[in-house]
N, C-alpha and C positions, 0 to 999 in steps of 0.2 A: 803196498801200492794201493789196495783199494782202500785204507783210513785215509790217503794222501788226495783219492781221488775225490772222496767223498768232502772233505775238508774245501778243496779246492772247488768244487759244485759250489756248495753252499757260499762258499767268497763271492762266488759269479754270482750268483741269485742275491744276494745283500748288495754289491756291487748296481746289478739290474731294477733293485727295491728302489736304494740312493736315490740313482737317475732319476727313476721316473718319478718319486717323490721332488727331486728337484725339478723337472720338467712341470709336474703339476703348480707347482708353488708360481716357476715363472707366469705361466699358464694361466693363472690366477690373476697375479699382478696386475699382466697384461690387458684380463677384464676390465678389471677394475678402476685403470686406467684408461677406459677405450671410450671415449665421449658417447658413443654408437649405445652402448651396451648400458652404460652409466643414463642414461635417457629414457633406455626401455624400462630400467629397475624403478628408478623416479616414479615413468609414465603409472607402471603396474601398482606399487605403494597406493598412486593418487586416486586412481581407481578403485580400490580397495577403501581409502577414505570416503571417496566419493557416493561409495553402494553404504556406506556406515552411516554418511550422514543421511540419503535418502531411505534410509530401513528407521533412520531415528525421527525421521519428519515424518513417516505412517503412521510411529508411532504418537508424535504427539496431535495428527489430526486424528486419531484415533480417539485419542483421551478426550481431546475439543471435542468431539462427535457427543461421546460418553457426557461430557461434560453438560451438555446442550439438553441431551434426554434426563438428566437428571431435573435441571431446572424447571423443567418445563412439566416434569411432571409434579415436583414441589408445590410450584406454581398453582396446578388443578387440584390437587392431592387439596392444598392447604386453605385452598377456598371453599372445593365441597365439604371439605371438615366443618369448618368456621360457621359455615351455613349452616351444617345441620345443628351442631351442638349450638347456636345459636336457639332454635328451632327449639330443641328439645329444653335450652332453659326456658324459655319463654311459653311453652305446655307447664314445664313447674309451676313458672307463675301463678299462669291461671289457675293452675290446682290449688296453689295457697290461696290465691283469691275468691275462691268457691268453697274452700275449708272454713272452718268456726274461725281461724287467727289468720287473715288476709294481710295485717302488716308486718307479718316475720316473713324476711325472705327465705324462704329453704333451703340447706346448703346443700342440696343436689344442683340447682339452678344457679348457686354459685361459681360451682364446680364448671359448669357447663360454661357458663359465661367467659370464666378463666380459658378454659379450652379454646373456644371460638377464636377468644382474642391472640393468644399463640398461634394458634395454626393460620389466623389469619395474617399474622404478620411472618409466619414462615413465608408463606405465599405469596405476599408484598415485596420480600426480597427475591425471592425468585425470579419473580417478574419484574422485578427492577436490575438486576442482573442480566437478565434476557433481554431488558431494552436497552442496556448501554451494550449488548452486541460483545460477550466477551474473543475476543481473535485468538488462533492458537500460536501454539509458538515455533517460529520462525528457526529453522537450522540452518548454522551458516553453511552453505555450501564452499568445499574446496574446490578450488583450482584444477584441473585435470590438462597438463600437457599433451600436445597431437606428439602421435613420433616425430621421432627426431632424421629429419633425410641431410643425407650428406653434403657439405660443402658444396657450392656448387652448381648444385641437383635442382632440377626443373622444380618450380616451388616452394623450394628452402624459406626464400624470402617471405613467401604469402602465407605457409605453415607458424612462422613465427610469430608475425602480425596475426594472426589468428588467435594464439594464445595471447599475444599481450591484449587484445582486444575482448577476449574472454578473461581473462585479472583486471582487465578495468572495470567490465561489466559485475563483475559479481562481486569487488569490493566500492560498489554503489548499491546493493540488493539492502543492505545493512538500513541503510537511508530510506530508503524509498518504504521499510514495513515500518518504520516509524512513523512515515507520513503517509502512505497509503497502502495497508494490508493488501486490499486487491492488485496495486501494480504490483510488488514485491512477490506477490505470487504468479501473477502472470511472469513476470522477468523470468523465476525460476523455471516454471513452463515451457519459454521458451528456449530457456538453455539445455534443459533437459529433452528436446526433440531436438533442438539443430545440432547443439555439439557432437553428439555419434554420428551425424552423418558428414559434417565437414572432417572430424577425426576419421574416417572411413575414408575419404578421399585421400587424405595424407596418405594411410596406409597401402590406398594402394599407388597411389606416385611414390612408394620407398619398395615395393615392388618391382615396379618399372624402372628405378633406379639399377637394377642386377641387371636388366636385357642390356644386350650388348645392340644399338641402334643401325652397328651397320647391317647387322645380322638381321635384323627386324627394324627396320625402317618406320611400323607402325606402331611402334611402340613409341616413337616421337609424335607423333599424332596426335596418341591418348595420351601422353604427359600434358602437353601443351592444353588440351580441353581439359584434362581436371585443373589445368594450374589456374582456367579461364571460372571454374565452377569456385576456388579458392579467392579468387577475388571479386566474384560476386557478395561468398560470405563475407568478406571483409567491409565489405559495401555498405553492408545491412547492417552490419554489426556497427557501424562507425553512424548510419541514421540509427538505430537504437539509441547508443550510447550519447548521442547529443540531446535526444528527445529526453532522453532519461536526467542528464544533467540540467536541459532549461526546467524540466518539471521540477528540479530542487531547488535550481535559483528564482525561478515565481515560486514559490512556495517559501522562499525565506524575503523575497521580497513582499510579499503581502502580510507575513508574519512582522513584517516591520514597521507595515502601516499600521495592522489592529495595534502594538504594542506601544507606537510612539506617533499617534494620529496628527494630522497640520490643525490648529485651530484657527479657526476663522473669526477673528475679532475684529481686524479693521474691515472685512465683506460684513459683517454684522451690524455694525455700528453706518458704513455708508449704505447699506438698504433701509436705511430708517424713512430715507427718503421716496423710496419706491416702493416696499412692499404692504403690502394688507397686514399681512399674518407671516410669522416665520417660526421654525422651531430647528432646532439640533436632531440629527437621528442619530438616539443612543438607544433606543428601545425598537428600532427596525423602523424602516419608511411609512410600512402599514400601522402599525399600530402608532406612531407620529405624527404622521398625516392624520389617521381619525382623533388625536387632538382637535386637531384646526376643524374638523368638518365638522364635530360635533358642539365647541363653543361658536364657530360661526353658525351654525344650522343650515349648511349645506353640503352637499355630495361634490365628492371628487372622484371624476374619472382618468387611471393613467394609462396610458400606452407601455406594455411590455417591454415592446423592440426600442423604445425612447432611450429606456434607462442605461445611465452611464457606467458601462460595466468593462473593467480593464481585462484586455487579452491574457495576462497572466491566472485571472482568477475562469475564464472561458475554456483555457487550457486544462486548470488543474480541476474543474468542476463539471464541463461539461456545458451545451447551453442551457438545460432545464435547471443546474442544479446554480447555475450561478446566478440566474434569474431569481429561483427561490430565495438565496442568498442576498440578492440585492432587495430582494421584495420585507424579507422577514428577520435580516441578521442584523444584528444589533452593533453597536459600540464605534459605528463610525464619526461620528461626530462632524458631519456635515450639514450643511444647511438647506431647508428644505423652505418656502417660502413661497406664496402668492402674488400676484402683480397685473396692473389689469394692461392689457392688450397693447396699448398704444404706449406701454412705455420699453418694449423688447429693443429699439435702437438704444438709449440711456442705458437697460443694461449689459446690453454687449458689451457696449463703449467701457462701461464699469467695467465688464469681465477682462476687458485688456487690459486698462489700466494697471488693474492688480496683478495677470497675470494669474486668475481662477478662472478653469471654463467653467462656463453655465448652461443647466443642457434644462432644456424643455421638455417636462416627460407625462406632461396631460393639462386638464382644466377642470376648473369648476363650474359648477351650477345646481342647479335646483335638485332640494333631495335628499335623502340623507347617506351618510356611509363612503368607503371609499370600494370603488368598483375597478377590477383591472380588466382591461379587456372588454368592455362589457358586461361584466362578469362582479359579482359582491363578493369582495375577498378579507379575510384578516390573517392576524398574527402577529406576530413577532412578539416582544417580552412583556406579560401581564403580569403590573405589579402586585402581590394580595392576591394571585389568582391561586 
């Protein structure tokens, strides 16, 4: 009797093992399948990429940091060299020149010379590196889904629009370091403060999801104002992301002009009639203009605010920087021209005909040079300089 009972135990416990090993297995399943739970595994993964990629962007602003202190001190390093061992060949000199045999150069002073010249051109690169401004390198940021709230559920809708509005944004980040390092990092910036806190709201409207509303009345209150704070962000998120798109399409529109510029042949050939003086700007306005003022021998003054500067290049530049831009940048291949006073109706009339505006952006007179503003200004492309 007791082998029998013992026998029989043990079937029970294998029997109870079975079960619950099946019970786990369905149990399992069930997860795995459970949209709810399959959202939060996602959500956690993206997070985890998410913290990998911003630990791998420390590190490569780390290395740009590193990288910056090096040049810069190559830079000094390679100039105070060059200087001194300059210095010290030129003591050689004098010494062979004060010695009995003044035309044999010594080859200590050779040495030295050699030196100078090295370290000075170490230096030259450095500093030439440092002025084209190297950027560091951009990590693509992943995606990070808000929780996932239930069918249904106050906010559902706006949590989703959330994320797709955050996968728009961040697969335009790509674009924007290619054309401007500083938005691309601000964009990140800003994803990096707003996304925890609109995911923080999700979280807690999947919270408020479990109150049962009749029992708590006010717990419909605060869904409704976070669902109200969710589509604020959506708000934002939706002027970001257009702001962000016109800055790629002016930026491919202007990339179209420099690349495939309008020539102005029949405007050239019917000014033959009206102007003084005319020239192309391919080497920047200023340095074009002081063509005309210096074979004529007079000063040109322009107006700033005159210049004809399109909204796309104001947007991606800025006003100072578009101004400088229209002042000093080169390769547009427009026409720049003189004309005295009383013939502005003839050339309006010309400007419609053809369908080119013509903007008035100062005058001449007595003087030399061209001044903006009031003000003696140059630049733009010096050939031989």
């Amino acid at each position: 009797m007791g082998n029998q009972q013992q026998w029989s135990d043990m079937v029970i416990r294998a029997m109870n093992w079975s079960r619950d090993r099946v019970e786990d297995a369905r149990l399992e399943r069930q997860r795995r399948n459970d949209p709810v739970l399959m959202a939060r595994a996602q959500r956690q993964a993206a997070l985890v990429r998410r913290a990998q990629a911003e630990q791998a962007q420390l590190v490569a602003n780390q290395r740009h940091t590193n990288l910056l202190r090096r040049l810069h001190a190559r830079a000094t390093t390679g100039f105070y060299v060059a200087a001194g061992s300059a210095g010290l060949g030129a003591v050689d000199l004098v010494g062979a020149a004060v010695a009995d045999n003044p035309n044999v150069v010594p080859p200590g002073a050779g040495l030295w010379f050699v030196a100078a010249a090295v370290s000075g051109l170490i230096g030259a690169r450095a500093r030439a590196r440092l002025k084209a401004g190297p950027q560091p390198v951009q990590v693509e940021l992943p995606p990070v889904p808000p929780p996932l709230l239930p069918p249904g559920c106050v906010g559902a809708e706006e949590a989703q629009e959330i994320y797709n509005c955050e996968a728009r944004l961040i697969a335009m980040i790509p674009a924007v370091d290619h054309l401007l390092p500083e938005a691309g990092l601000s964009l990140r910036q800003t994803l990096h403060t707003v996304q925890p806190r609109l995911h923080g709201v999700v979280e807690r409207l999947e919270a408020l999801a479990s109150i049962d509303v009749m029992r708590a009345p006010q717990a419909a209150e605060a869904a409704e104002t976070l669902r109200r704070v969710l589509v604020g962000g959506i708000e934002s998120y939706d002027h970001l992301i257009n702001a962000t798109a016109t800055l790629l399409a002016d930026y491919e529109s202007l990339r179209l002009r420099l690349l495939r510029p309008t020539p102005r042949v029949t405007l050239g050939l019917r000014l033959r009639a009206f102007a003084h003086a005319a020239v192309d700007v391919s080497d920047g306005l200023l340095a074009d203009l002081g063509h005309i003022t210096t074979r004529s021998n007079v000063a040109a003054h322009v107006d700033a605010d005159s210049l004809p500067i399109s909204h796309a290049l104001r947007e991606l530049l800025g006003r100072d920087g578009a101004r400088d831009c229209a002042l000093r940048g080169g390769d547009d291949y427009e026409l720049c021209f003189t004309a005295a006073a009383d013939q502005r109706d003839a050339l309006h009339y010309l400007a419609e005909s053809l369908d080119v505006p013509l903007t008035r952006i100062g005058r001449t007179a007595e003087g030399q040079g061209v001044h903006v503003d009031g003000e003696a200004a140059d630049g733009g492309y010096q050939h031989f300089a």
